[in-house]
VOPAGU-2260 file (C-alpha; in pm, 1 decimal, decimal comma):
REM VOPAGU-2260
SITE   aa  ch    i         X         Y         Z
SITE  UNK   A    0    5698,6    2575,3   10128,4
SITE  UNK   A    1    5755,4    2861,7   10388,4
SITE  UNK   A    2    5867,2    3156,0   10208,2
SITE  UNK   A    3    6099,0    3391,1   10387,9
SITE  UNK   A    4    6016,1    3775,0   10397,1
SITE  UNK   A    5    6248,4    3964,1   10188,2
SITE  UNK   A    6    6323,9    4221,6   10497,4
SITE  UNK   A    7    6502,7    3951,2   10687,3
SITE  UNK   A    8    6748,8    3845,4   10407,1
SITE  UNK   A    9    6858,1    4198,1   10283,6
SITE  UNK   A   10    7164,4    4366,8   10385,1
SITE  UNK   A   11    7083,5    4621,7   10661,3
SITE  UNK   A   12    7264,4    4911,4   10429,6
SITE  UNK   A   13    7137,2    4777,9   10093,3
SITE  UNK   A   14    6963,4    4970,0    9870,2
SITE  UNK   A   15    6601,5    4800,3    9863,8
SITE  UNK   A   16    6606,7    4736,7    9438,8
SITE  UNK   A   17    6964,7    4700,3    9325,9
SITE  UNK   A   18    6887,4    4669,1    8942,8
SITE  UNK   A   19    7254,2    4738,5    8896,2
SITE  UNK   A   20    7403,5    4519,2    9244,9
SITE  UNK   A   21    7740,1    4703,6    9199,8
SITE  UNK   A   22    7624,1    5058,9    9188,0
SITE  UNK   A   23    7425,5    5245,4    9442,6
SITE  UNK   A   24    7393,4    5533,1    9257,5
SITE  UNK   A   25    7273,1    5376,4    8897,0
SITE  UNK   A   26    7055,8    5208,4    9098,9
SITE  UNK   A   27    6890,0    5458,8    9278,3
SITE  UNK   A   28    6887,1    5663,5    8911,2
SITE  UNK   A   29    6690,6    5334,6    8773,8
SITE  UNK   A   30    6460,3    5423,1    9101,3
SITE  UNK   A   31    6391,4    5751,5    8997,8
SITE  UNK   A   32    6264,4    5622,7    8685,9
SITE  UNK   A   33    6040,5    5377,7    8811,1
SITE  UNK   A   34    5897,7    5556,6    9135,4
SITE  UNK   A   35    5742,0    5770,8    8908,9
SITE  UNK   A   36    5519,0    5528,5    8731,1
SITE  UNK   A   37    5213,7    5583,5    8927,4
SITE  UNK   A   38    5213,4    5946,2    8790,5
SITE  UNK   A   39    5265,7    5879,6    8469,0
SITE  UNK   A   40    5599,9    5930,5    8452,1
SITE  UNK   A   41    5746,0    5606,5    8352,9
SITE  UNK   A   42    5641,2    5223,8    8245,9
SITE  UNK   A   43    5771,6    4913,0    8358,5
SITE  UNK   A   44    5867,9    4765,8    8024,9
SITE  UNK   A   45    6036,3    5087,6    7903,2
SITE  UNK   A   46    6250,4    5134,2    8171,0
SITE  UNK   A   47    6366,0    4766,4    8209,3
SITE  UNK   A   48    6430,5    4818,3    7847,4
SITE  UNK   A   49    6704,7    5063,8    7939,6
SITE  UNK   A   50    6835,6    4888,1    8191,0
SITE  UNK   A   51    6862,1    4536,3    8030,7
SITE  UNK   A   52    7118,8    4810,6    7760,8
SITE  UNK   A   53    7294,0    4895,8    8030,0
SITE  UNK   A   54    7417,8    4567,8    8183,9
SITE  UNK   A   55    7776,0    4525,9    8228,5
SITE  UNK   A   56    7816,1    4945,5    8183,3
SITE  UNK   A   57    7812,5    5007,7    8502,6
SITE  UNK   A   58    7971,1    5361,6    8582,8
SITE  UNK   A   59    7989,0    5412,0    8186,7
SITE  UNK   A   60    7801,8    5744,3    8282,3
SITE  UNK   A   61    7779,2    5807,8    7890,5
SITE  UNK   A   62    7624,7    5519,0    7833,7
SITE  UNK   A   63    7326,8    5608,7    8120,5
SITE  UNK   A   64    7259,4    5910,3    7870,6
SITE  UNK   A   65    7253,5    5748,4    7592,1
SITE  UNK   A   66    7047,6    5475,2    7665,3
SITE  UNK   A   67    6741,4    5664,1    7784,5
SITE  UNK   A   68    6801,4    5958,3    7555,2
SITE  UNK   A   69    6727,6    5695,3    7291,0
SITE  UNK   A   70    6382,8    5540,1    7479,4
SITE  UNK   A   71    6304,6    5912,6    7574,3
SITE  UNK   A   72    6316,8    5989,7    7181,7
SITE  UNK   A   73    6146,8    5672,5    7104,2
SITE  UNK   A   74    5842,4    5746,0    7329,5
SITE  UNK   A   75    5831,6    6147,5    7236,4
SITE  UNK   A   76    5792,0    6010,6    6857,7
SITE  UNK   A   77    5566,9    5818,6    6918,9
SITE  UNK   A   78    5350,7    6057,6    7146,5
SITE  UNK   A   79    5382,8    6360,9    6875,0
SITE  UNK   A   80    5284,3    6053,7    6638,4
SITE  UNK   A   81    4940,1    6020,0    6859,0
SITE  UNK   A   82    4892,7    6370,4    6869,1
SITE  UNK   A   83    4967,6    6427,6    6504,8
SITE  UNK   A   84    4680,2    6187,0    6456,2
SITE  UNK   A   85    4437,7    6328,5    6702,5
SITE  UNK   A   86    4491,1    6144,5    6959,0
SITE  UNK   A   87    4589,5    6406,4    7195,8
SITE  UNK   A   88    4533,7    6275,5    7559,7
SITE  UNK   A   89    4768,4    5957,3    7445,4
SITE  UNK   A   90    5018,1    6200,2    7285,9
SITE  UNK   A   91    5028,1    6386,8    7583,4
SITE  UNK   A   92    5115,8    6039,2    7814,0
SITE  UNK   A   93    5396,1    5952,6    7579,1
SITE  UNK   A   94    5543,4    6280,7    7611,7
SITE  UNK   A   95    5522,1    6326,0    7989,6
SITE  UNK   A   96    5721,4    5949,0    8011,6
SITE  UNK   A   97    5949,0    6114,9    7728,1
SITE  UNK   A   98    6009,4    6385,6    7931,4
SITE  UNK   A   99    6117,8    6216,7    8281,2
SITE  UNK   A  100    6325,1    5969,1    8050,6
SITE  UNK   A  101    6558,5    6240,9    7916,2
SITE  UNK   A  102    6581,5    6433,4    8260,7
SITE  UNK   A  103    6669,7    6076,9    8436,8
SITE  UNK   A  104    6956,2    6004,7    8192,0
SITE  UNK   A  105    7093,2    6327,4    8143,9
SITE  UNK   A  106    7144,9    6392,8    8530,9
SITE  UNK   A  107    7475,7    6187,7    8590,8
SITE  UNK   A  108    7625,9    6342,6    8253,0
SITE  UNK   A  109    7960,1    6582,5    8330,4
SITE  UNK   A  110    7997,1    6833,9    8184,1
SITE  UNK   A  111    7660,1    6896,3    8132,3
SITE  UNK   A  112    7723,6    7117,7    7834,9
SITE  UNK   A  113    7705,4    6720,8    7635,1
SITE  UNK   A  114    7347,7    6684,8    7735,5
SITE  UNK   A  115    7178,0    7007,4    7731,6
SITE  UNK   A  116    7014,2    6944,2    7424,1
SITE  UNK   A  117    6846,0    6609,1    7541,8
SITE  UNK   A  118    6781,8    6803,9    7869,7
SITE  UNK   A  119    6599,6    7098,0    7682,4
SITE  UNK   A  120    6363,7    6807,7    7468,7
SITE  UNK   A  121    6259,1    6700,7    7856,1
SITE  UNK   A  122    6152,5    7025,5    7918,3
SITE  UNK   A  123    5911,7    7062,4    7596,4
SITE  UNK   A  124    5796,0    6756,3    7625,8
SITE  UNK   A  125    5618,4    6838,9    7906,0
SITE  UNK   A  126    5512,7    7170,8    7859,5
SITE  UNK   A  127    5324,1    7015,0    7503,1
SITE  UNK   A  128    5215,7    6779,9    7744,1
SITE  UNK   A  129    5108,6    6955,1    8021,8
SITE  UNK   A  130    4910,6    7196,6    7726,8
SITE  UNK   A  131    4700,3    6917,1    7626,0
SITE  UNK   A  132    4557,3    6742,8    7909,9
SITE  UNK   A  133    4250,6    6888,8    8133,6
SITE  UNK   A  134    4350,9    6709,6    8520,0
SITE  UNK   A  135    4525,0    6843,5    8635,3
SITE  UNK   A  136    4552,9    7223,5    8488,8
SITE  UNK   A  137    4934,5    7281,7    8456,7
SITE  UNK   A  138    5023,7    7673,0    8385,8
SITE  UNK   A  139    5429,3    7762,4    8322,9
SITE  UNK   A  140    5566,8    8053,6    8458,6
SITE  UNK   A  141    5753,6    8311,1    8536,4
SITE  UNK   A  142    5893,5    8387,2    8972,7
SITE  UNK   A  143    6001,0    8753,1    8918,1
SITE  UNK   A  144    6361,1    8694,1    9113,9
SITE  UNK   A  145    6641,1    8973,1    9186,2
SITE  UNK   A  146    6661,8    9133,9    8829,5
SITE  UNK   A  147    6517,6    8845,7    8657,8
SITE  UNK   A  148    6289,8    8555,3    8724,2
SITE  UNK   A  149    6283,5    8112,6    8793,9
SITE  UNK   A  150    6119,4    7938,7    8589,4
SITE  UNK   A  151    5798,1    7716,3    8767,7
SITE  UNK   A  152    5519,5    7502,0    8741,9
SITE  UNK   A  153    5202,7    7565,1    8876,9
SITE  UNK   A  154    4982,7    7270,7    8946,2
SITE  UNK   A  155    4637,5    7437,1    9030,1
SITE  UNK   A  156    4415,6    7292,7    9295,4
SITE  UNK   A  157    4113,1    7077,1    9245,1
SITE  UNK   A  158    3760,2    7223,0    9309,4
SITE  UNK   A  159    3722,3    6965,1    9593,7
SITE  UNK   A  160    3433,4    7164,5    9815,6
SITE  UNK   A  161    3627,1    7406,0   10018,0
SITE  UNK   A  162    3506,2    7782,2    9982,4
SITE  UNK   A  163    3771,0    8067,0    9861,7
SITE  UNK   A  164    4097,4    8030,6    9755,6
SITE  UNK   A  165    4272,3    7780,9    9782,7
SITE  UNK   A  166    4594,3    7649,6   10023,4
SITE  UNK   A  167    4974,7    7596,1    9791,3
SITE  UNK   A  168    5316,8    7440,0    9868,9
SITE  UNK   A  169    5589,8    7615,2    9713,6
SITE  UNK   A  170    5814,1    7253,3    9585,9
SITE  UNK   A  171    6195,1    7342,0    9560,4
SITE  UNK   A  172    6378,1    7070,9    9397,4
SITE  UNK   A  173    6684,1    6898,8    9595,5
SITE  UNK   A  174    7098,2    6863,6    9486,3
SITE  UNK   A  175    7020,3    6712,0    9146,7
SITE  UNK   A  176    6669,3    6702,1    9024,0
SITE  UNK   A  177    6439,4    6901,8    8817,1
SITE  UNK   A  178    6076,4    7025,2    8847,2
SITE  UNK   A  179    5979,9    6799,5    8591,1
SITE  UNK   A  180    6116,5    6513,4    8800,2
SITE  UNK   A  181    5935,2    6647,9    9102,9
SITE  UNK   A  182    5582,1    6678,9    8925,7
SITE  UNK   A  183    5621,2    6274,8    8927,6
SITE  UNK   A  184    5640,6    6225,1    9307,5
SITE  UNK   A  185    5320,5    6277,7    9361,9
SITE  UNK   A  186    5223,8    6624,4    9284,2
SITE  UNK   A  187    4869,2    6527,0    9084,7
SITE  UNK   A  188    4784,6    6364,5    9413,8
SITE  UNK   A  189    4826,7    6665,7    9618,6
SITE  UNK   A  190    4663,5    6853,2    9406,9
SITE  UNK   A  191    4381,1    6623,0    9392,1
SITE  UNK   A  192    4306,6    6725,8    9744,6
SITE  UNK   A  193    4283,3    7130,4    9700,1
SITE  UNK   A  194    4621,1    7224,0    9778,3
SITE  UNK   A  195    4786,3    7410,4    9477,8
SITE  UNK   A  196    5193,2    7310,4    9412,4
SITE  UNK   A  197    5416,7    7563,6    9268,0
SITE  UNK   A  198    5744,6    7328,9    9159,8
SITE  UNK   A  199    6051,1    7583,4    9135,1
SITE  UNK   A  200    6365,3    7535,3    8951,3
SITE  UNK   A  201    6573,6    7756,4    9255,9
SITE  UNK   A  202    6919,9    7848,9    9175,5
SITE  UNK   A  203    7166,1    7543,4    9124,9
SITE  UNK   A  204    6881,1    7370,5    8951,1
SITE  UNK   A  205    6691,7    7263,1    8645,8
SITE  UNK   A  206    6639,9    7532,1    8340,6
SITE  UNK   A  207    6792,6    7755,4    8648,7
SITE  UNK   A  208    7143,7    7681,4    8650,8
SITE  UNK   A  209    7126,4    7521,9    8296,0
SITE  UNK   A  210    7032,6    7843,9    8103,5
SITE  UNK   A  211    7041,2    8106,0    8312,1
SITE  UNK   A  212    7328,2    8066,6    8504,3
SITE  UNK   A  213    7177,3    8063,2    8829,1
SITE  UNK   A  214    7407,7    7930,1    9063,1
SITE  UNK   A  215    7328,6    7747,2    9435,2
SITE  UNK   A  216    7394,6    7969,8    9682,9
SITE  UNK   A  217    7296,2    7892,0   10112,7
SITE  UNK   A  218    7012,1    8159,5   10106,8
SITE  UNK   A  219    6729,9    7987,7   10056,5
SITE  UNK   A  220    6484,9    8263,4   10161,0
SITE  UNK   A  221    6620,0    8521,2    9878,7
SITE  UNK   A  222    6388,8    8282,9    9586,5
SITE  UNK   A  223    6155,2    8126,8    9897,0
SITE  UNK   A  224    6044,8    8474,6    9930,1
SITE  UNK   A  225    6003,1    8593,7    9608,5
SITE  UNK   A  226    5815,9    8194,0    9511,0
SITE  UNK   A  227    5584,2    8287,1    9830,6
SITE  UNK   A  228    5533,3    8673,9    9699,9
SITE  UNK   A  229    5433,8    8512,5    9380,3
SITE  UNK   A  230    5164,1    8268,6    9501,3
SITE  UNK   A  231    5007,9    8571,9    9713,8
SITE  UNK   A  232    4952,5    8758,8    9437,5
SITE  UNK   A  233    4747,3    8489,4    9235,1
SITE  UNK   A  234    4364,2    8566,0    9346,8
SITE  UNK   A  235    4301,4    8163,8    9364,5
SITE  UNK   A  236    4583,0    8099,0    9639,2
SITE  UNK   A  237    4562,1    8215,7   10005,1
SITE  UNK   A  238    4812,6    8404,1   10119,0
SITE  UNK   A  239    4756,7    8288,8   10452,9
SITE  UNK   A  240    4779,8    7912,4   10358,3
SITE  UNK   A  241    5103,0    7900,4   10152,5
SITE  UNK   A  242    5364,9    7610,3   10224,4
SITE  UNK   A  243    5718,5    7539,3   10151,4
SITE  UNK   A  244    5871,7    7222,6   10036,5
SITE  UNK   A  245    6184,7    7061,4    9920,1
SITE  UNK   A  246    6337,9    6727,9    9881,5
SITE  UNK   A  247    6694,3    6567,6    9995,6
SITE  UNK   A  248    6927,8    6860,5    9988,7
SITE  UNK   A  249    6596,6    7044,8   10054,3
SITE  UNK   A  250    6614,8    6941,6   10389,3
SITE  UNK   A  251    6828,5    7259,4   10416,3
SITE  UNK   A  252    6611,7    7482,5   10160,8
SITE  UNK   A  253    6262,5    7433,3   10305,7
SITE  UNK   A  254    6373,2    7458,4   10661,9
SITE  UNK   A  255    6590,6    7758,1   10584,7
SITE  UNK   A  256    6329,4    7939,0   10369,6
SITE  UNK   A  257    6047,5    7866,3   10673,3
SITE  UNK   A  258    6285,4    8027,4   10914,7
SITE  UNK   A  259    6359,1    8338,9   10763,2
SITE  UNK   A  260    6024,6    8423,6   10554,5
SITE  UNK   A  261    5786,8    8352,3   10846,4
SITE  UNK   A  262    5472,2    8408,9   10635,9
SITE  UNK   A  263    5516,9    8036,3   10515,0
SITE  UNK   A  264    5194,4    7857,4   10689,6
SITE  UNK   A  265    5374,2    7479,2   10681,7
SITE  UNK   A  266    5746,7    7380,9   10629,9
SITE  UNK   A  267    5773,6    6980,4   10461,5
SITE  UNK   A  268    6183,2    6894,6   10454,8
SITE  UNK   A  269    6124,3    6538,0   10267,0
SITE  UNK   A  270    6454,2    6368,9   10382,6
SITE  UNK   A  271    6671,2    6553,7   10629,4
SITE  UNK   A  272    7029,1    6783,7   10628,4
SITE  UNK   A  273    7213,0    6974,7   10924,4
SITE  UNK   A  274    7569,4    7071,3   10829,4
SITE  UNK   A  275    7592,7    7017,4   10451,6
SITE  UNK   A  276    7950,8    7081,0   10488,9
SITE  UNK   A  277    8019,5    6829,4   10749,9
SITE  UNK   A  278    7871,2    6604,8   10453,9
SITE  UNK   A  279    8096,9    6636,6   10185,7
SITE  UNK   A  280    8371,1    6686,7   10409,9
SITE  UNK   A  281    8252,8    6323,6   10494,8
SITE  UNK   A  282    8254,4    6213,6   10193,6
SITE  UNK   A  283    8564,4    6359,3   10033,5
SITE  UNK   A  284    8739,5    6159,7   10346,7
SITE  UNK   A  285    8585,3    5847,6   10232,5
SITE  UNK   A  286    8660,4    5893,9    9838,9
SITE  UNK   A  287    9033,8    6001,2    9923,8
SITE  UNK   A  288    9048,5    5658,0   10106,9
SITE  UNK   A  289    8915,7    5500,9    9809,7
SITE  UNK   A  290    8583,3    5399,4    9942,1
SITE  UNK   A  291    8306,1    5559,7    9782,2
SITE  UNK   A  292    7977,0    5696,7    9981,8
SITE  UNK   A  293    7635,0    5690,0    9868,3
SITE  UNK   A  294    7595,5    5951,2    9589,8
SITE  UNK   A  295    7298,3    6038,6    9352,6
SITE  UNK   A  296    7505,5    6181,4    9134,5
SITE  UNK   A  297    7895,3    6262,9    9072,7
SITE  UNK   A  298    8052,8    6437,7    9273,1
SITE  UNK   A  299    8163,8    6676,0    9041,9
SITE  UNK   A  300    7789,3    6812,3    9017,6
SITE  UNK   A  301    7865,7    6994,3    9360,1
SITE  UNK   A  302    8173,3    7201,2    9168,4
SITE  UNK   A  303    7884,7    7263,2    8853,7
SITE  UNK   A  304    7638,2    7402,6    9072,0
SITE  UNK   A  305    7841,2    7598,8    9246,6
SITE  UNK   A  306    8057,0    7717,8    8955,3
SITE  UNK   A  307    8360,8    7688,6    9088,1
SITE  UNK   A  308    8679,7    7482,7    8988,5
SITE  UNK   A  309    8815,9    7312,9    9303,1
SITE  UNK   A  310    8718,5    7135,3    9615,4
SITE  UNK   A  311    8821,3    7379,3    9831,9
SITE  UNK   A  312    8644,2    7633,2    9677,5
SITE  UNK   A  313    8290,1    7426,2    9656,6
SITE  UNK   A  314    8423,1    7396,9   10066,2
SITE  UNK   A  315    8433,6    7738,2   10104,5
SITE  UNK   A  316    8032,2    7733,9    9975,8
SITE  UNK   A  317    7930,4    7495,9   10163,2
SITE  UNK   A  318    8033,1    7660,3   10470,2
SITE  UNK   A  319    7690,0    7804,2   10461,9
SITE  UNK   A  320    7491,4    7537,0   10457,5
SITE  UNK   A  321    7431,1    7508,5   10797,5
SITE  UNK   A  322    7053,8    7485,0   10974,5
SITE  UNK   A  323    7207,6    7500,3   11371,9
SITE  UNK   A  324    7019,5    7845,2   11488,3
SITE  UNK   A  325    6813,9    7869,1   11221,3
SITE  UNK   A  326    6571,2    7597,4   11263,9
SITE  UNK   A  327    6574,1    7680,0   11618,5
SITE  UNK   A  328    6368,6    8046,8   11423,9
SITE  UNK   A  329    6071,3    7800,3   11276,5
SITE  UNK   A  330    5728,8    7849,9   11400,9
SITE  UNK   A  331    5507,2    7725,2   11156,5
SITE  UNK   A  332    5398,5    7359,0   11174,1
SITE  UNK   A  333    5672,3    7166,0   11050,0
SITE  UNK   A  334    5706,5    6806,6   10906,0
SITE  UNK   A  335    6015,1    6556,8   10855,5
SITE  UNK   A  336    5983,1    6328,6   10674,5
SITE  UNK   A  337    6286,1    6031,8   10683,8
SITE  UNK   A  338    6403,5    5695,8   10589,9
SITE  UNK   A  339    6560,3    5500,3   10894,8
SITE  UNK   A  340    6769,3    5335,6   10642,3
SITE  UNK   A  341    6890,0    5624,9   10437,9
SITE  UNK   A  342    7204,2    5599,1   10278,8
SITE  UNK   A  343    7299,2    5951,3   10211,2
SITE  UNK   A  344    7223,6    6109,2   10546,1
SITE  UNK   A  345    7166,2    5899,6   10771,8
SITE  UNK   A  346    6915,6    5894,9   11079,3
SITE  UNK   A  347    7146,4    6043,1   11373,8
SITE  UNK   A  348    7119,9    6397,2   11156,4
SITE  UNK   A  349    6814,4    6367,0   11091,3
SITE  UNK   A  350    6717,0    6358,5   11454,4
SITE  UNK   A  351    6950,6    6593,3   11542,4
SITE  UNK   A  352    6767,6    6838,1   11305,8
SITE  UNK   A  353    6436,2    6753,2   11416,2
SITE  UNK   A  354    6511,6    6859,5   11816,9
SITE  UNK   A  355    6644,0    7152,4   11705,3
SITE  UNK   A  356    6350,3    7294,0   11505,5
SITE  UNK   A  357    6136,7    7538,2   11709,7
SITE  UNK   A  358    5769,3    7514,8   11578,7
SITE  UNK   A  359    5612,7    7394,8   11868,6
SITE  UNK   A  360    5391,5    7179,2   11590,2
SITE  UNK   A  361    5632,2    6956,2   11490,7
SITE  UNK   A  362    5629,1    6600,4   11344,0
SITE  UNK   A  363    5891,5    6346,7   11254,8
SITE  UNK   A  364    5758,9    6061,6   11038,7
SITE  UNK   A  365    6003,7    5803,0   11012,0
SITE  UNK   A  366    6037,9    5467,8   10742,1
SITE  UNK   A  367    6091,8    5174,1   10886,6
SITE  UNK   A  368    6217,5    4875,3   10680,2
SITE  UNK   A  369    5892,4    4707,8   10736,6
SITE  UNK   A  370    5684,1    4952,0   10674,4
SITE  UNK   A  371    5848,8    5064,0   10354,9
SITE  UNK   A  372    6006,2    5422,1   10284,9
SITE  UNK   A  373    6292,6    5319,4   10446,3
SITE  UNK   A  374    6541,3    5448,9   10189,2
SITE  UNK   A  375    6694,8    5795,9   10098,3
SITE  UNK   A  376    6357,4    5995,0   10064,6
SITE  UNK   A  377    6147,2    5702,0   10004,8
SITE  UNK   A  378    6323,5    5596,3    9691,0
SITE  UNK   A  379    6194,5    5251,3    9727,0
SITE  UNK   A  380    5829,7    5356,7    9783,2
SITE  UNK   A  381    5767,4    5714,9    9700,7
SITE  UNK   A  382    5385,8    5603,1    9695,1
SITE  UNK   A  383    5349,8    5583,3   10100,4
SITE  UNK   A  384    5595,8    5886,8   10137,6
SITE  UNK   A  385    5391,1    6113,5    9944,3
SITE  UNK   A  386    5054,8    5974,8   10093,8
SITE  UNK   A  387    5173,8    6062,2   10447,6
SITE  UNK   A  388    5288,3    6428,9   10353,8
SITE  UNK   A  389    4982,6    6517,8   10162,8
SITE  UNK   A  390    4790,5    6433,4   10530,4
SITE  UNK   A  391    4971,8    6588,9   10674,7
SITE  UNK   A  392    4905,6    6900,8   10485,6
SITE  UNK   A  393    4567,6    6822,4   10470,3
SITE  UNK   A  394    4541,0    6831,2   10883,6
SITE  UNK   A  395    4729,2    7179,8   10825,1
SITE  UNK   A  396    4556,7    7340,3   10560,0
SITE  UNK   A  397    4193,2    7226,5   10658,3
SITE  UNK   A  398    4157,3    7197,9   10980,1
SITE  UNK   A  399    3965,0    7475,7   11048,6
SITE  UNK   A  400    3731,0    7446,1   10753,6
C-alpha cells in the first residue's frame, strides 16, 4: 500500500508536531524540549511523560510548570543519586536533562516571581553538570557590563588542528529563552569544530532580568560590545575572529550589535525581525479581535521584560526595535537563517531584512517544507538548522587557514 508523504497532507500553517493540536504555543514549548535531545538535553520517554500529564490542560499554564518541575526534580535526584555514588559522567547527564526540564516549564509561568525557585535549580543543575564532564570544557562567568556584569557560558573550542587562538560566536538568547536552553541547540557541535561560543544572558533574559533586574532595552551593541571586549581579552580567542549570534527576537540583537560594534568578524540572525513594533502592534490587533497569533510565550512576558505595566508603555519600547538603516551599516559576512513556514514572523520580513543588510557577503538560507527547518527557527528540526550555520562559520572562520 502506497503511503502518502506527510508534507502533502499537513496544513500549510501547521505547526509540523502538534503534541497538543489545540495550542501552538504548548506545542512549540513541547518542541523545545525535544529538539534538544541530540545534545543531551532531553529524552524521548521523559518528555512524553510530561506531556501524556498534560492532556486535556491545555492553556492551564500552571499546570506546564508543574508538570516538568516534577520530571526536572525526578531526573536531578536521580543524577545527584549517580554522582553521590561515583558515577559522575551519568550524574552529570541527568542533571543537564534536569536542567532544560525546569527552564522549559518555567518559561510560560506569569508572574515569574512563582517559578524562580524551579528556575534557579535549572541553573545549578547545569553548572554541577557542566563541572563534571571533560567534552566539552564549560567555564561560567562573569561580562563586566555598565557598573556590573551578565552572567555567560563559555563553551571553549576543540583542539581540532588549527594553529593559535581560536575563532568565538558571542550567542545572545532570543524573547524568551535562556543560555541554558541555547547550549542545547547545538552549541557542543560548534564547538566540536574550533569555534569557541560565549552564550549570554543579555538584558531581558535568563539569570539577567531574573536576578539582577536587567531589563530589555533596543541597544543591542551596549552588552554586544562589552560580550566582544570580553572574548578579546581571553589569550585563547582571536580578536580578529569573534562572531555574534542570536536567535528569534535575535534577529534584531545580532544584526543590531554587528552594525554598530564593527569589530564583530560574522553576524548569524537565526530566524529573522525588522520592525518589532509593527509585530506586536500586529498582534495586539489580532488578540483584540479575539484571534490569537502565534506566540512562544504570553504575551504578558513582553510587559515583564520590559518592566512596565501597560501596553502602551511596552509600545512606547518597542518603538526602538527597528533594523531599517541599521542593517543597511553591516559589513561583516552575514547569515540568515529562516523557516519559509514560520509562524511568528513570517517570510515577507524576513526578506525584506535580508535586502536591506549591507555586507556585501551575505547569505539567506531558507527551510523549505521538504527539506525540513521549515518552522519558526527550525523548531521542527533544529539538527539541519544548526548543521548549516556551523558551515557556514566554518567557510568564515577558516578559510584562510
Amino acid at each position: 500500500m502506497a503511503i502518502t508523504p506527510a508534507a502533502s497532507v499537513a496544513k500549510p500553517d501547521e505547526l509540523s508536531f502538534m503534541y497538543f493540536p489545540e495550542d501552538y504555543r504548548w506545542s512549540h514549548g513541547v518542541l523545545i524540549g525535544l529538539n534538544s535531545a541530540p545534545w543531551g538535553g532531553a529524552e524521548i520517554d521523559e518528555v512524553n511523560r510530561i506531556g501524556l500529564r498534560l492532556k486535556g490542560k491545555s492553556g492551564d499554564d500552571t499546570a506546564w510548570f508543574n508538570e516538568w518541575a516534577r520530571e526536572a526534580r525526578k531526573i536531578e535526584d536521580a543524577g545527584r543519586a549517580h554522582i553521590a555514588a561515583g558515577r559522575k559522567t551519568t550524574g552529570a547527564q541527568y542533571l543537564f536533562r534536569a536542567a532544560n526540564y525546569y527552564h522549559v516549564g518555567e518559561r510560560f509561568l506569569q508572574p515569574k516571581t512563582d517559578g524562580l525557585a524551579a528556575y534557579k535549580r535549572g541553573v545549578d543543575c547545569f553548572r554541577d553538570a557542566a563541572q563534571l564532564i571533560r567534552r566539552p570544557k564549560i567555564e561560567h562567568v562573569e561580562i563586566p557590563y555598565e557598573g556590573a556584569s551578565l552572567p555567560a557560558i563559555l563553551i571553549h573550542a576543540e583542539d581540532v588542528g588549527h594553529q593559535g587562538p581560536a575563532p568565538a560566536m558571542v550567542f545572545f538568547d532570543g524573547f524568551d529563552v535562556t543560555k541554558e536552553i541555547q547550549y542545547f541547540k547545538g552549541v557542543p557541535d560548534l564547538t566540536a569544530r574550533g569555534i569557541a561560543c560565549l552564550i549570554v544572558d543579555g538584558p531581558g533574559n535568563g539569570e539577567a532580568v531574573r536576578f539582577r533586574n536587567q531589563w530589555l532595552h533596543h541597544e543591542t551593541e551596549r552588552y554586544g560590545t562589552a560580550a566582544y571586549e570580553y572574548l578579546a581579552g581571553r589569550k585563547e580567542i582571536d580578536p580578529k575572529r569573534i562572531g555574534v549570534m542570536a536567535i528569534s527576537l535575535g534577529g534584531y540583537y545580532a544584526p543590531r550589535a554587528a552594525a554598530f560594534e564593527q569589530r564583530f568578524a560574522a553576524c548569524i540572525a537565526w530566524g529573522a525581525q525588522w520592525d518589532y513594533w509593527e509585530v506586536w502592534r500586529s498582534r495586539f490587533e489580532k488578540i483584540d479581535s479575539g484571534k490569537m497569533p502565534s506566540l512562544s510565550v504570553a504575551w504578558q512576558h513582553l510587559l515583564w521584560i520590559f518592566n512596565v505595566k501597560t501596553r502602551d508603555e511596552a509600545m512606547k519600547k518597542l518603538e526602538g526595535f527597528r533594523l531599517d538603516g541599521v542593517v543597511q551599516k553591516i559589513t561583516c559576512p552575514f547569515l540568515m537563517v529562516h523557516g519559509e513556514g514560520d509562524e511568528q514572523i513570517p517570510l515577507p520580513i524576513a526578506q525584506k531584512c535580508f535586502d536591506a543588510v549591507g555586507s556585501k557577503h551575505k547569505t539567506f538560507k531558507l527551510f523549505t517544507r521538504e527539506e525540513g527547518g521549515y518552522h519558526h527557527c527550525q523548531i521542527d528540526n533544529a539538527s539541519i538548522g544548526t548543521a548549516a550555520m556551523w558551515d557556514w562559520l566554518e567557510s568564515v572562520f577558516f578559510k584562510s587557514k
